[in-house]
N, C-alpha and C positions, 0 to 999 in steps of 0.2 A: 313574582309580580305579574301575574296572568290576569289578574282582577281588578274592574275599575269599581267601587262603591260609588253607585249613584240612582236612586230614585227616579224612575222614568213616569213621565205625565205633565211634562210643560213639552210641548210641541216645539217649540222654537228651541231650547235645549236638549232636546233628546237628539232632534238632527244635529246640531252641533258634537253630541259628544257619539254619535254612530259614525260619522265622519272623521273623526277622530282618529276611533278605534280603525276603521275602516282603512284609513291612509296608513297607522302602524301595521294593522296586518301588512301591508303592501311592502314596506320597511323590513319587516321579520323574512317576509322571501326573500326578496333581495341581497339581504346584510348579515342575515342569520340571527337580528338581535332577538331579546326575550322582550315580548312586550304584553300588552294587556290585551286578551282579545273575548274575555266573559265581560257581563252587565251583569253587577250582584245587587240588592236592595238593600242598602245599609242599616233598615230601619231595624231587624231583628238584632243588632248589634246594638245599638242607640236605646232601646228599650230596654235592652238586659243593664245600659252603663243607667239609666235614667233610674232602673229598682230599688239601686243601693244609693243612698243618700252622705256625700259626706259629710265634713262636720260645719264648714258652714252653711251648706245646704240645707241640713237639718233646724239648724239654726235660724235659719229663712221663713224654713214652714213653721218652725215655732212661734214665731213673732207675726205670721199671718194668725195664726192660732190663738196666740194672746188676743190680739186688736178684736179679730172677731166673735171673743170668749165675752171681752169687753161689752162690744155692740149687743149679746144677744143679754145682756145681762140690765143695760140700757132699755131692750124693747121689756123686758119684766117689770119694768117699773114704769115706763110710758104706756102700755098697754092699758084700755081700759074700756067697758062700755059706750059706747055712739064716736069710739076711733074706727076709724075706718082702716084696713088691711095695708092701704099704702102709705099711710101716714106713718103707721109701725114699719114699714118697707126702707121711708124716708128718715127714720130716727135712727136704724138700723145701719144704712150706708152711711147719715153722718157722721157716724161714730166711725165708719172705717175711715174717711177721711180725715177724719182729725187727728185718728192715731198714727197716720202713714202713710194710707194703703192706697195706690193710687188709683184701683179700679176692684171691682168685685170678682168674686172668682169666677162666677156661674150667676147666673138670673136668683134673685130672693125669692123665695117662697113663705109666704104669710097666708095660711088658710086657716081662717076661724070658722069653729061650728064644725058644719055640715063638710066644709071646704078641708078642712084637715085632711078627710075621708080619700082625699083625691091625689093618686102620685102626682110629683113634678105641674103643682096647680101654680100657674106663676100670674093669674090674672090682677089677684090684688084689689079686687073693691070691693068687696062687701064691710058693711059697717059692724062690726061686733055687737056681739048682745050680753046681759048678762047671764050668766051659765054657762057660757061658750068655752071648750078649749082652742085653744088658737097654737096650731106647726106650726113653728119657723124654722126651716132650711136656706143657709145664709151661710157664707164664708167669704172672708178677704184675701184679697193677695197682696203678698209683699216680697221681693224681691225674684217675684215670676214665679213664687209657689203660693200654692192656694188652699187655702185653709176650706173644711165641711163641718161644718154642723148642726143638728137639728137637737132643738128643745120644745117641748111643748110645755104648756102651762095655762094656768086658769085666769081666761081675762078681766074676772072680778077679784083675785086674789086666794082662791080658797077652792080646791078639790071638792066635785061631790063624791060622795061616797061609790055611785057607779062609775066614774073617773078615772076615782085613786085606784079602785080596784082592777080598772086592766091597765092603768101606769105601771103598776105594783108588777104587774107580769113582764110588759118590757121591759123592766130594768132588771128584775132576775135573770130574763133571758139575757140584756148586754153585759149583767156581773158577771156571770156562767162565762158566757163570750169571752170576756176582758181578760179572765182567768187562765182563758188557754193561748191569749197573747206572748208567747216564747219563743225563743229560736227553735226550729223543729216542729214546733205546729203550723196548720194549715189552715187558709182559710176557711177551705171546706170543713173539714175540723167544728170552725166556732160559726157556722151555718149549721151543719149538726146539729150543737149542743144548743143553738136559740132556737131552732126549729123545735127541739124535747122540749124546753121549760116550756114554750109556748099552747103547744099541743097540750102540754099537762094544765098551766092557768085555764086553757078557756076550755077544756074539757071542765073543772073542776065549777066553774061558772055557770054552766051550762049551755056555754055558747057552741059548745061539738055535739053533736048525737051520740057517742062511743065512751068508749074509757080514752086515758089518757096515750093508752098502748097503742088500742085500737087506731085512734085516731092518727096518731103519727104514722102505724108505719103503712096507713091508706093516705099520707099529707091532707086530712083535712083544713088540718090547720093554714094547707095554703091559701086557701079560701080570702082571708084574712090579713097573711104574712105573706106576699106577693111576689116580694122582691129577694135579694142577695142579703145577706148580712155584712157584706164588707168588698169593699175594689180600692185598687191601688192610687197612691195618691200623692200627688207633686207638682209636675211644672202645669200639669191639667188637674183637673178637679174629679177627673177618671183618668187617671195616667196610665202609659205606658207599661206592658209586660206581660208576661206570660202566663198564666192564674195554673195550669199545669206543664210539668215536664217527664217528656217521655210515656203522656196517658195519665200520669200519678197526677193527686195535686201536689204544689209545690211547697215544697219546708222553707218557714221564715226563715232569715238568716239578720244582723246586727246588723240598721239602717233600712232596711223596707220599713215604709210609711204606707196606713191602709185607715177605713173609717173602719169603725165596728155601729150598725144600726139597724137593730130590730125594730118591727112597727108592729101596728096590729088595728085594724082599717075597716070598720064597722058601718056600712053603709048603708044610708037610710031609709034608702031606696030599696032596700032589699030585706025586709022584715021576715022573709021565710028563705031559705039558703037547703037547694039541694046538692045532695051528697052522692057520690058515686060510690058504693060497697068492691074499691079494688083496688089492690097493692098499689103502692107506689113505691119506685124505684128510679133516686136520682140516676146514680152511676149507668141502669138499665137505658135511661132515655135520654142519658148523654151518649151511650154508646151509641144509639140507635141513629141520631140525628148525626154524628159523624159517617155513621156505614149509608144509609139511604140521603142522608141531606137534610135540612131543618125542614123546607114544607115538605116533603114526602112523610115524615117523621109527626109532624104536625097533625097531619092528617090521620095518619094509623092510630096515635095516642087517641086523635076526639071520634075513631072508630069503635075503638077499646072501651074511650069512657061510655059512648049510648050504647053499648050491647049489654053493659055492666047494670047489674042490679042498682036501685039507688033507694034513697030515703028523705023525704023532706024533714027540713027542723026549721021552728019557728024560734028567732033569734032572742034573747030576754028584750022586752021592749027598752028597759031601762039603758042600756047597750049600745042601741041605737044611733047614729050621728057621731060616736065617741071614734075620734084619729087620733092615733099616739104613737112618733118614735123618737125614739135618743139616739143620737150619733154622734160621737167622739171620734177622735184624730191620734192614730196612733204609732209610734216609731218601737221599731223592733231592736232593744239593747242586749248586751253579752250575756246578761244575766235574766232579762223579762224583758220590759216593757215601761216606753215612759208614755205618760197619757199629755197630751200636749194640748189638751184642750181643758183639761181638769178644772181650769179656771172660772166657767161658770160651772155652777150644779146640779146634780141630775136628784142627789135626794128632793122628793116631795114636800118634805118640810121645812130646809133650804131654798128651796123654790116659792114658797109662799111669806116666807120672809123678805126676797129682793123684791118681791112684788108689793108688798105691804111700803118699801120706802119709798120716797119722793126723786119724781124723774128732774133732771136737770133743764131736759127742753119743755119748751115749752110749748101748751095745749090753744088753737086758734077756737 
């Protein structure tokens, strides 16, 4: 018992418990006792108990999952022409309310149009048009866990043909992903494998300069796919834990809870997209940014990228303004994987069915 667990950073309680310690060391010369005389940060303990989900835990975040599978299945059918972004924001949480949930997990994200385009857009007022896809990234909580996920959809009801066809790519890419949801895979892993199908869709589109090869293993395709394919998920809506162990990444195990959600973010501001001609290498410039630091790191990479040859490419116009990602909730069992958000749907033509029915709430 040489160790107290306590998190230092309230001023008024760190003097209390140095004082503490302070007065037992005093005790241990004296007396000879064993007492505590380390300050350990408990948090890397608490993180590791918070990864594994029991079973009524699990339980928890499923029924945040439920409610909010509900809600987003709500906004596909209240969604529509001259509704406004928070209207759909407000049809959204009433539904978390109704079903439980006593507060949201994270800020709603309803970006139609253009607004899709934009991570973490949490403004909320633009008025929809027709043609528009409309993201919504949205989850509830219920029992202190918090449900994620993102649908997109067409706020007239019906995919256009340039639409469906980079939907059609993210959701290969999160089938691919979903696939390698098992005990022993990795998240990096199903980052990977959505990074491939992706690189391959929009190379085949013509939204990359290269082949499909080419493309991935220079990440064009980041250009587009921006972010993570997946972070841990629970009593926060980015939970707790460690994404590698020991340098490796980390093998799922029965009860880690994560999103899986590929996007693909066509900005329409940017109708010509240049390309840098040079390798990419995740593992290399995680390495890197642990040996020198993130900005030293930062800086070498955008030294790399303007020395590098490069190539402009002009985006297909039709392309233009289109954001699209799916994000499911997923808990890791003995055997695979239960999808805990399965409840609304990611097929496209599923999609266009709840959108075609009559919303409940009503329109002012």
């Amino acid at each position: 018992r040489t160790r107290v667990f306590y998190a230092l950073g309230n001023p008024r309680f760190d003097d209390t418990i140095v004082g503490l310690l302070e007065n037992a060391g005093d005790q241990r010369v004296r007396n000879g006792w064993t007492v505590p005389s380390v300050i350990e940060n408990p948090a890397p303990l608490l993180h590791e108990m918070r990864l594994i989900k029991s079973a009524p835990e699990a339980e928890w975040l499923a029924q945040a999952c439920h409610i909010s599978a509900e809600a987003h299945k709500e906004a596909m059918r209240f969604s529509s022409a001259g509704v406004y972004e928070y209207q759909t924001q407000a049809a959204i949480e009433y539904v978390f309310r109704q079903l439980g949930s006593p507060r949201d997990g994270y800020p709603s994200i309803v970006g139609s149009g253009p607004n899709a385009c934009i991570l973490h857009y949490t403004e909320n007022r633009r008025q929809m048009e027709d043609g528009d896809l409309v993201l919504i990234d949205a989850g509830a909580e219920y029992g202190q866990f918090s449900a994620d996920i993102t649908r997109t959809f067409p706020v007239n009801g019906v995919f256009t043909e340039p639409q469906r066809a980079i939907y059609d790519v993210v959701l290969a890419a999160q089938t691919a992903a979903l696939a390698e949801c098992t005990p022993g895979g990795t998240l990096t892993g199903q980052h990977t494998t959505a990074r491939t199908v992706i690189a391959a869709g929009l190379a085949d589109l013509g939204v990359l300069p290269r082949s499909a090869e080419e493309s991935f293993s220079m990440g064009h395709e980041r250009e587009f796919f921006m972010h993570g394919t997946g972070h841990w998920l629970g009593l926060d809506v980015h939970d707790a834990g460690r994404y590698r162990v020991d340098g490796q990444p980390r093998d799922l195990q029965p009860g880690m809870a994560f999103t899986v959600e590929p996007g693909i973010y066509l900005d329409p501001k940017r109708p010509t997209v240049e390309f840098a001609l040079l390798d990419y290498d995740e593992d290399a410039n995680r390495s890197l940014r642990y040996e020198i630091g993130p900005e030293a790191a930062r800086k070498q990479l955008e030294e790399r990228r303007e020395a590098a040859e490069k190539i402009e490419h002009e985006i297909p116009a039709e392309f233009l303004g289109i954001g699209v990602r799916i994000e499911d909730d997923v808990l890791i069992t003995e055997d695979g994987h239960r999808n805990l958000t399965a409840g609304v749907p990611t097929d496209p033509d599923e999609i266009e069915a709840i959108c075609a029915e009559s919303s409940v709430l009503p329109k002012l």
